[in-house]
C-alpha positions in Angstrom: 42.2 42.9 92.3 40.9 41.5 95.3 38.8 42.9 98.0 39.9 42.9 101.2 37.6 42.2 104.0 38.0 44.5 106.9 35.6 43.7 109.5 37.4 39.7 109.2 40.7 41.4 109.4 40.0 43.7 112.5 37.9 41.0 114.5 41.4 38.2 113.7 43.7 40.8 115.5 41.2 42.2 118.3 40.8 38.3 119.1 45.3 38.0 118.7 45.3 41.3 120.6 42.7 40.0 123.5 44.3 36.7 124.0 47.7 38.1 123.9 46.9 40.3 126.7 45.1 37.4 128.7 47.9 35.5 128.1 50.0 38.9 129.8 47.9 39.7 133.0 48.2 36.0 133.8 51.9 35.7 133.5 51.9 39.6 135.1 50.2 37.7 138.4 52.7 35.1 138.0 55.3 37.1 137.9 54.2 39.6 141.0 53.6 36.3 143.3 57.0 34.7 142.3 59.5 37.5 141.9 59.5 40.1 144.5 62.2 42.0 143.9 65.7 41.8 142.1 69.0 43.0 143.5 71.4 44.6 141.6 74.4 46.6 141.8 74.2 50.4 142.3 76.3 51.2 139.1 74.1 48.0 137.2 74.0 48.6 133.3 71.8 47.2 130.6 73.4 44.0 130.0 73.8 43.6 133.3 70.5 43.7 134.7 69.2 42.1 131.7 71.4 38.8 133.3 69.9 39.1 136.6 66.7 38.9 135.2 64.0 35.5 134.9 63.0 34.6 131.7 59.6 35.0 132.4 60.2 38.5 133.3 61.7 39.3 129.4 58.3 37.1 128.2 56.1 39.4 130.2 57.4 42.5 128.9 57.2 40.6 124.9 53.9 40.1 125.6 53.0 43.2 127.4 54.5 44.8 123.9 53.0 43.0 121.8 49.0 43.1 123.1 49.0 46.9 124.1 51.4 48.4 121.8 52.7 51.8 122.9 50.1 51.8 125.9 52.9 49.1 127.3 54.8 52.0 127.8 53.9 52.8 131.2 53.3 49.5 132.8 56.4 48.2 131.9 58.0 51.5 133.5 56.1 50.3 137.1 56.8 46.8 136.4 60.4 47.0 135.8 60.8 49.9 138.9 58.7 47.1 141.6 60.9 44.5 140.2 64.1 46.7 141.0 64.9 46.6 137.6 65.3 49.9 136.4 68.3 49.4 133.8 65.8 48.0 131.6 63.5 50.4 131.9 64.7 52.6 129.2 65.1 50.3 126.5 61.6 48.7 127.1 59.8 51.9 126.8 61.9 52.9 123.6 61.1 49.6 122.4 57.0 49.7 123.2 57.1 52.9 121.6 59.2 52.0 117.9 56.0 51.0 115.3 56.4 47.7 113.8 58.0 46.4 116.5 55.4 44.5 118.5 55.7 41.3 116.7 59.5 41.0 117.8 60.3 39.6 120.6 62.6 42.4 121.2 63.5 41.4 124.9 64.2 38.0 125.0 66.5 38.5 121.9 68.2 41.5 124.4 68.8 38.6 126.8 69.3 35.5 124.9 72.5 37.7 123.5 73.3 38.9 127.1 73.7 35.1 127.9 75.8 34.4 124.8 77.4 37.5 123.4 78.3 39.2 126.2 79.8 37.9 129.4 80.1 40.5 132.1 82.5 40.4 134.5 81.1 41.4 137.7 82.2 40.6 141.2 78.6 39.0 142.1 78.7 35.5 141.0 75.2 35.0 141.2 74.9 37.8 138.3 77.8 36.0 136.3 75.4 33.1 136.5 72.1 35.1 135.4 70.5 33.7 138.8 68.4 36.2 140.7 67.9 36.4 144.2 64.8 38.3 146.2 64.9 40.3 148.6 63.5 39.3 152.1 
């Protein structure tokens, strides 16, 4: 039976972990220059939201997931509450916190459905669209 070697095994996903979260502040800049904040309906759900939302945002979050595991948690809670996205905020913590499911790109699956699967009807065209506006 072979041997495994540890200490080669640990330093490969430190080194995954650190470049994915280098990879995360940067695009976490990115996205606090760019998008200020997102306007939504009061009475806004899941799929919703998840419309009115950048793709970089859904990335950010993957990332942010995948780099600090369950200590995601509570960043993506702030981020998605200064983004004015709150609908999501349920879902991504449940998500940061499920084992095993780092390596998913949980969100942007969320959202590449909520562009296909499930068209909303909403009286806001520029949700209908999945474009996002800021506010001044």
């Amino acid at each position: 039976m072979a041997e495994i070697d540890w200490r080669s095994l640990l330093i490969t996903l430190l080194t995954f972990s650190a470049i994915g979260l280098g990879l995360t502040l940067f695009v976490l800049g990115w996205v606090i220059w760019r998008v200020r904040r997102i306007q939504l309906p009061q009475e806004a759900g899941f799929f919703t939201a998840l419309r009115a939302t950048p793709l970089v945002v859904v990335i950010l979050l993957d990332l942010l997931d995948m780099s600090l595991d369950f200590l995601s948690a509570p960043i993506a809670w702030t981020l998605l509450g200064y983004l004015g996205l709150s609908p999501l905020r349920g879902v991504a913590v449940v998500e940061s916190l499920i084992p095993g499911t780092q390596l998913l790109p949980t969100m942007s699956i969320f959202w590449i459905i909520s562009r296909i699967f499930v068209p909303e009807v909403t009286e806001d065209e520029d949700i209908v669209e999945g474009a996002w506006r800021e506010l001044e």
